[in-house]
C-alpha positions in Angstrom: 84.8 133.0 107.1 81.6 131.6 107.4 83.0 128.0 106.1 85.7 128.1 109.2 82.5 128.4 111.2 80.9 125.6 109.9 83.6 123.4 110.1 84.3 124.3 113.6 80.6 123.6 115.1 80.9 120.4 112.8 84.4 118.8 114.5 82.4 120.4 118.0 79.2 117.9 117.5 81.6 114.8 116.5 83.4 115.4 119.3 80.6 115.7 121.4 79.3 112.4 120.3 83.0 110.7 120.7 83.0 111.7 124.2 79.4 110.8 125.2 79.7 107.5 123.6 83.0 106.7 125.9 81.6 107.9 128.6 78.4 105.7 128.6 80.7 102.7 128.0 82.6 103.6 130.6 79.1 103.8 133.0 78.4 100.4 131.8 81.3 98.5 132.7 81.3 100.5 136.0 77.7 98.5 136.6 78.5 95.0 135.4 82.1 94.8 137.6 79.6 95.2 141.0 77.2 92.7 139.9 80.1 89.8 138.5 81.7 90.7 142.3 78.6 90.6 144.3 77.6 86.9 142.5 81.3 85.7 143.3 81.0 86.9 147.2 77.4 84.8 147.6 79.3 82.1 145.9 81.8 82.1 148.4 80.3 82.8 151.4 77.6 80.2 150.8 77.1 77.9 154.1 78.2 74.5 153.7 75.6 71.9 153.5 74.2 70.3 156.9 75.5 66.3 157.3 72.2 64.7 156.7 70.3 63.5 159.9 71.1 59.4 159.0 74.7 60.5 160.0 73.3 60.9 163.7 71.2 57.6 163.7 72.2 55.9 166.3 74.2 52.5 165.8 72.6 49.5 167.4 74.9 46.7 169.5 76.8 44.8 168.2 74.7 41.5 167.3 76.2 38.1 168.2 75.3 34.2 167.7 75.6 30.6 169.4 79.4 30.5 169.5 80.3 34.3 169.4 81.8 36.5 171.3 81.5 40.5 171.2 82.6 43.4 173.3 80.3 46.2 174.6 80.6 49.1 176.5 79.7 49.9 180.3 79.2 52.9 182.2 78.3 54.7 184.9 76.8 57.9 186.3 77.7 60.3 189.0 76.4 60.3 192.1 73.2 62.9 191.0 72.2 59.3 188.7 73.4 62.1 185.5 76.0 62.5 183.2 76.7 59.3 181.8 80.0 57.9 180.4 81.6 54.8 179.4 84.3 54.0 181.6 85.2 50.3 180.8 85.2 47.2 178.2 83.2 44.4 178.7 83.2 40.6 176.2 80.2 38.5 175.9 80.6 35.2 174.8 77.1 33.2 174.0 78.2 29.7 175.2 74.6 27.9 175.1 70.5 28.2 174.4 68.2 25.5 175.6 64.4 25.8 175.2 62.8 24.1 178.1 58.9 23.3 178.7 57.9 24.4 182.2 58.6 20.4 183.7 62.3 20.0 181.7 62.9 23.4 184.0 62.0 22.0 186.8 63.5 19.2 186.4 66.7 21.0 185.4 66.2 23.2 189.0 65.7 20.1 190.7 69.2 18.2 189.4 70.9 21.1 190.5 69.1 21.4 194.3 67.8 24.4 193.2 64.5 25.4 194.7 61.5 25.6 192.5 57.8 26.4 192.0 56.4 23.3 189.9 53.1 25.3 189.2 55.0 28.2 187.7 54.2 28.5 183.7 56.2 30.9 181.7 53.8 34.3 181.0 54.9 34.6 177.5 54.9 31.1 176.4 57.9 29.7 176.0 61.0 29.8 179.2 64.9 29.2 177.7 68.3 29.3 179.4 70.8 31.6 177.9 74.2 31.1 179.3 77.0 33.5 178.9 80.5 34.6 179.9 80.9 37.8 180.6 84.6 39.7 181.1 85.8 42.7 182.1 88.6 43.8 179.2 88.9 47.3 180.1 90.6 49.3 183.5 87.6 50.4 185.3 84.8 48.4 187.4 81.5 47.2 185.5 78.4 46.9 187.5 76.4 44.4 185.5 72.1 43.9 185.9 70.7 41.8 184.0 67.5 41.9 185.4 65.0 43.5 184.4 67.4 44.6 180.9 66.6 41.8 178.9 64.5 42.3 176.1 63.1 39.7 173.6 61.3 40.5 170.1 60.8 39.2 167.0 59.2 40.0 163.2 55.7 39.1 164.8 56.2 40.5 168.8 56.8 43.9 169.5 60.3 44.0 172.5 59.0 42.7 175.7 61.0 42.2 179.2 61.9 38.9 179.4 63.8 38.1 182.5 62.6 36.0 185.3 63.4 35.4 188.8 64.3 31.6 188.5 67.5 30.1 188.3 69.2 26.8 187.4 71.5 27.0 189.9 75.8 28.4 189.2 76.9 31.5 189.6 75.1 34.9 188.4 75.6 37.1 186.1 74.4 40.0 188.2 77.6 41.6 189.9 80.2 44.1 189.7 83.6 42.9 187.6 86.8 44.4 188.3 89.4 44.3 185.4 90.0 41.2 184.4 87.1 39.2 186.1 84.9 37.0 184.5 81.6 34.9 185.4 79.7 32.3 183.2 76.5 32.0 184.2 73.2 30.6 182.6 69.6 33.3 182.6 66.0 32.0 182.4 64.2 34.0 180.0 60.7 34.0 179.4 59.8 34.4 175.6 57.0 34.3 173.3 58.2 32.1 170.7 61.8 30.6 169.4 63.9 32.5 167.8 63.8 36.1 168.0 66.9 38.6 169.7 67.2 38.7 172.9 68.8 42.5 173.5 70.8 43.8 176.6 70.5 46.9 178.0 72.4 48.9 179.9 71.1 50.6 182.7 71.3 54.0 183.5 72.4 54.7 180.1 70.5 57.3 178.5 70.5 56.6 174.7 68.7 53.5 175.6 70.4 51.9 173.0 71.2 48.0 173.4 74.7 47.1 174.3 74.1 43.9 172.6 72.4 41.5 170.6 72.0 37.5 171.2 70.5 36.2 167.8 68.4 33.0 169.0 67.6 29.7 166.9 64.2 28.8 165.7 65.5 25.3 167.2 67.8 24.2 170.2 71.5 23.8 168.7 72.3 20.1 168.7 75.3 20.2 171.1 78.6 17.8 170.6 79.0 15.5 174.2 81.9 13.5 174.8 81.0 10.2 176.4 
């Protein structure tokens, strides 16, 4: 009798031990499943990585030679001078660049019954003529100013205004082009040195950006003439 007791409580421990033994598995698996879940939830709901801030830099004009042509943009604002917005195409085609001393520009003003100060010396050192043909290519008016939205600069001068108020006569520049107008027309800059950019700006445009870029010679072009 006593032997059927001690068998009994014997099979009553090993089943004791069975049990607890599945049941702390159990309890652990319970525990790692929330954990593996929790790890693939952060993984997924992660943000995505900001775009970098050189994505935002803004692009400069395009940049254009002796020769070349280019389209910018133009724009306008409404009638609080706010909210800017391109509303037309315009082409630039650099036609010609002359370097001139102070006397070759007077004499240039004076073939062309232009009035003119002889006295007047250029305040950066060095006057040019820049002539360009400009075109409206898009279906709105442009209201163009170059005065005043010229800038010059180069590896050694720091951007500077160069626009003056002479002329060598012909048409300006400065005017408003419906679609499908164009004007050629020469500007007398006033620039430190040769060479350089001269950069147009347009106004009322608030990302002050340049619309475009004129790369200059170190040197006057030679130019072909037909005799």
């Amino acid at each position: 009798m006593r032997a059927y007791i001690r068998r009994a409580v014997v099979l009553a421990v090993v089943l004791s031990v069975v049990l607890l033994t599945g049941c702390g598995g159990s309890d652990s698996d319970e525990e790692a499943a929330p954990e593996k879940s929790a790890a693939a939830e952060a993984a997924v709901d992660e943000p995505a990585q900001e775009p970098s801030e050189e994505a935002h830099t803004p692009i400069p004009g395009p940049n254009v030679g002796i020769g070349g042509r280019v389209t910018f943009s133009a724009g306008e604002t409404d009638e609080h001078g706010e909210n800017y917005k391109e509303t037309t195409k315009m082409d630039v085609s650099v036609l010609d660049v002359k370097y001139l001393t102070p006397t070759e520009l007077d004499d240039t003003k004076a073939l062309t019954l232009t009035e003119f100060d002889t006295t007047n010396e250029p305040k950066h050192g060095q006057y040019l003529t820049l002539t360009l043909m400009l075109k409206n290519v898009g279906d709105a008016p442009a209201k163009i100013t170059t005065y005043g939205m010229m800038k010059w600069q180069d590896a050694d001068h720091a951007a500077q205004d160069a626009t003056t108020l002479d002329s060598v006569g012909g048409p300006s520049l400065d005017r408003t082009y419906a679609p499908g107008q164009s004007v050629m027309g020469a500007l007398v800059l006033d620039v430190a040195a040769k060479g350089g950019t001269v950069s147009y700006y347009r106004t009322k445009d608030p990302s002050e950006e340049p619309a475009f870029i004129v790369t200059l010679p170190s040197e006057a072009p030679w130019i072909r003439r037909s005799w």
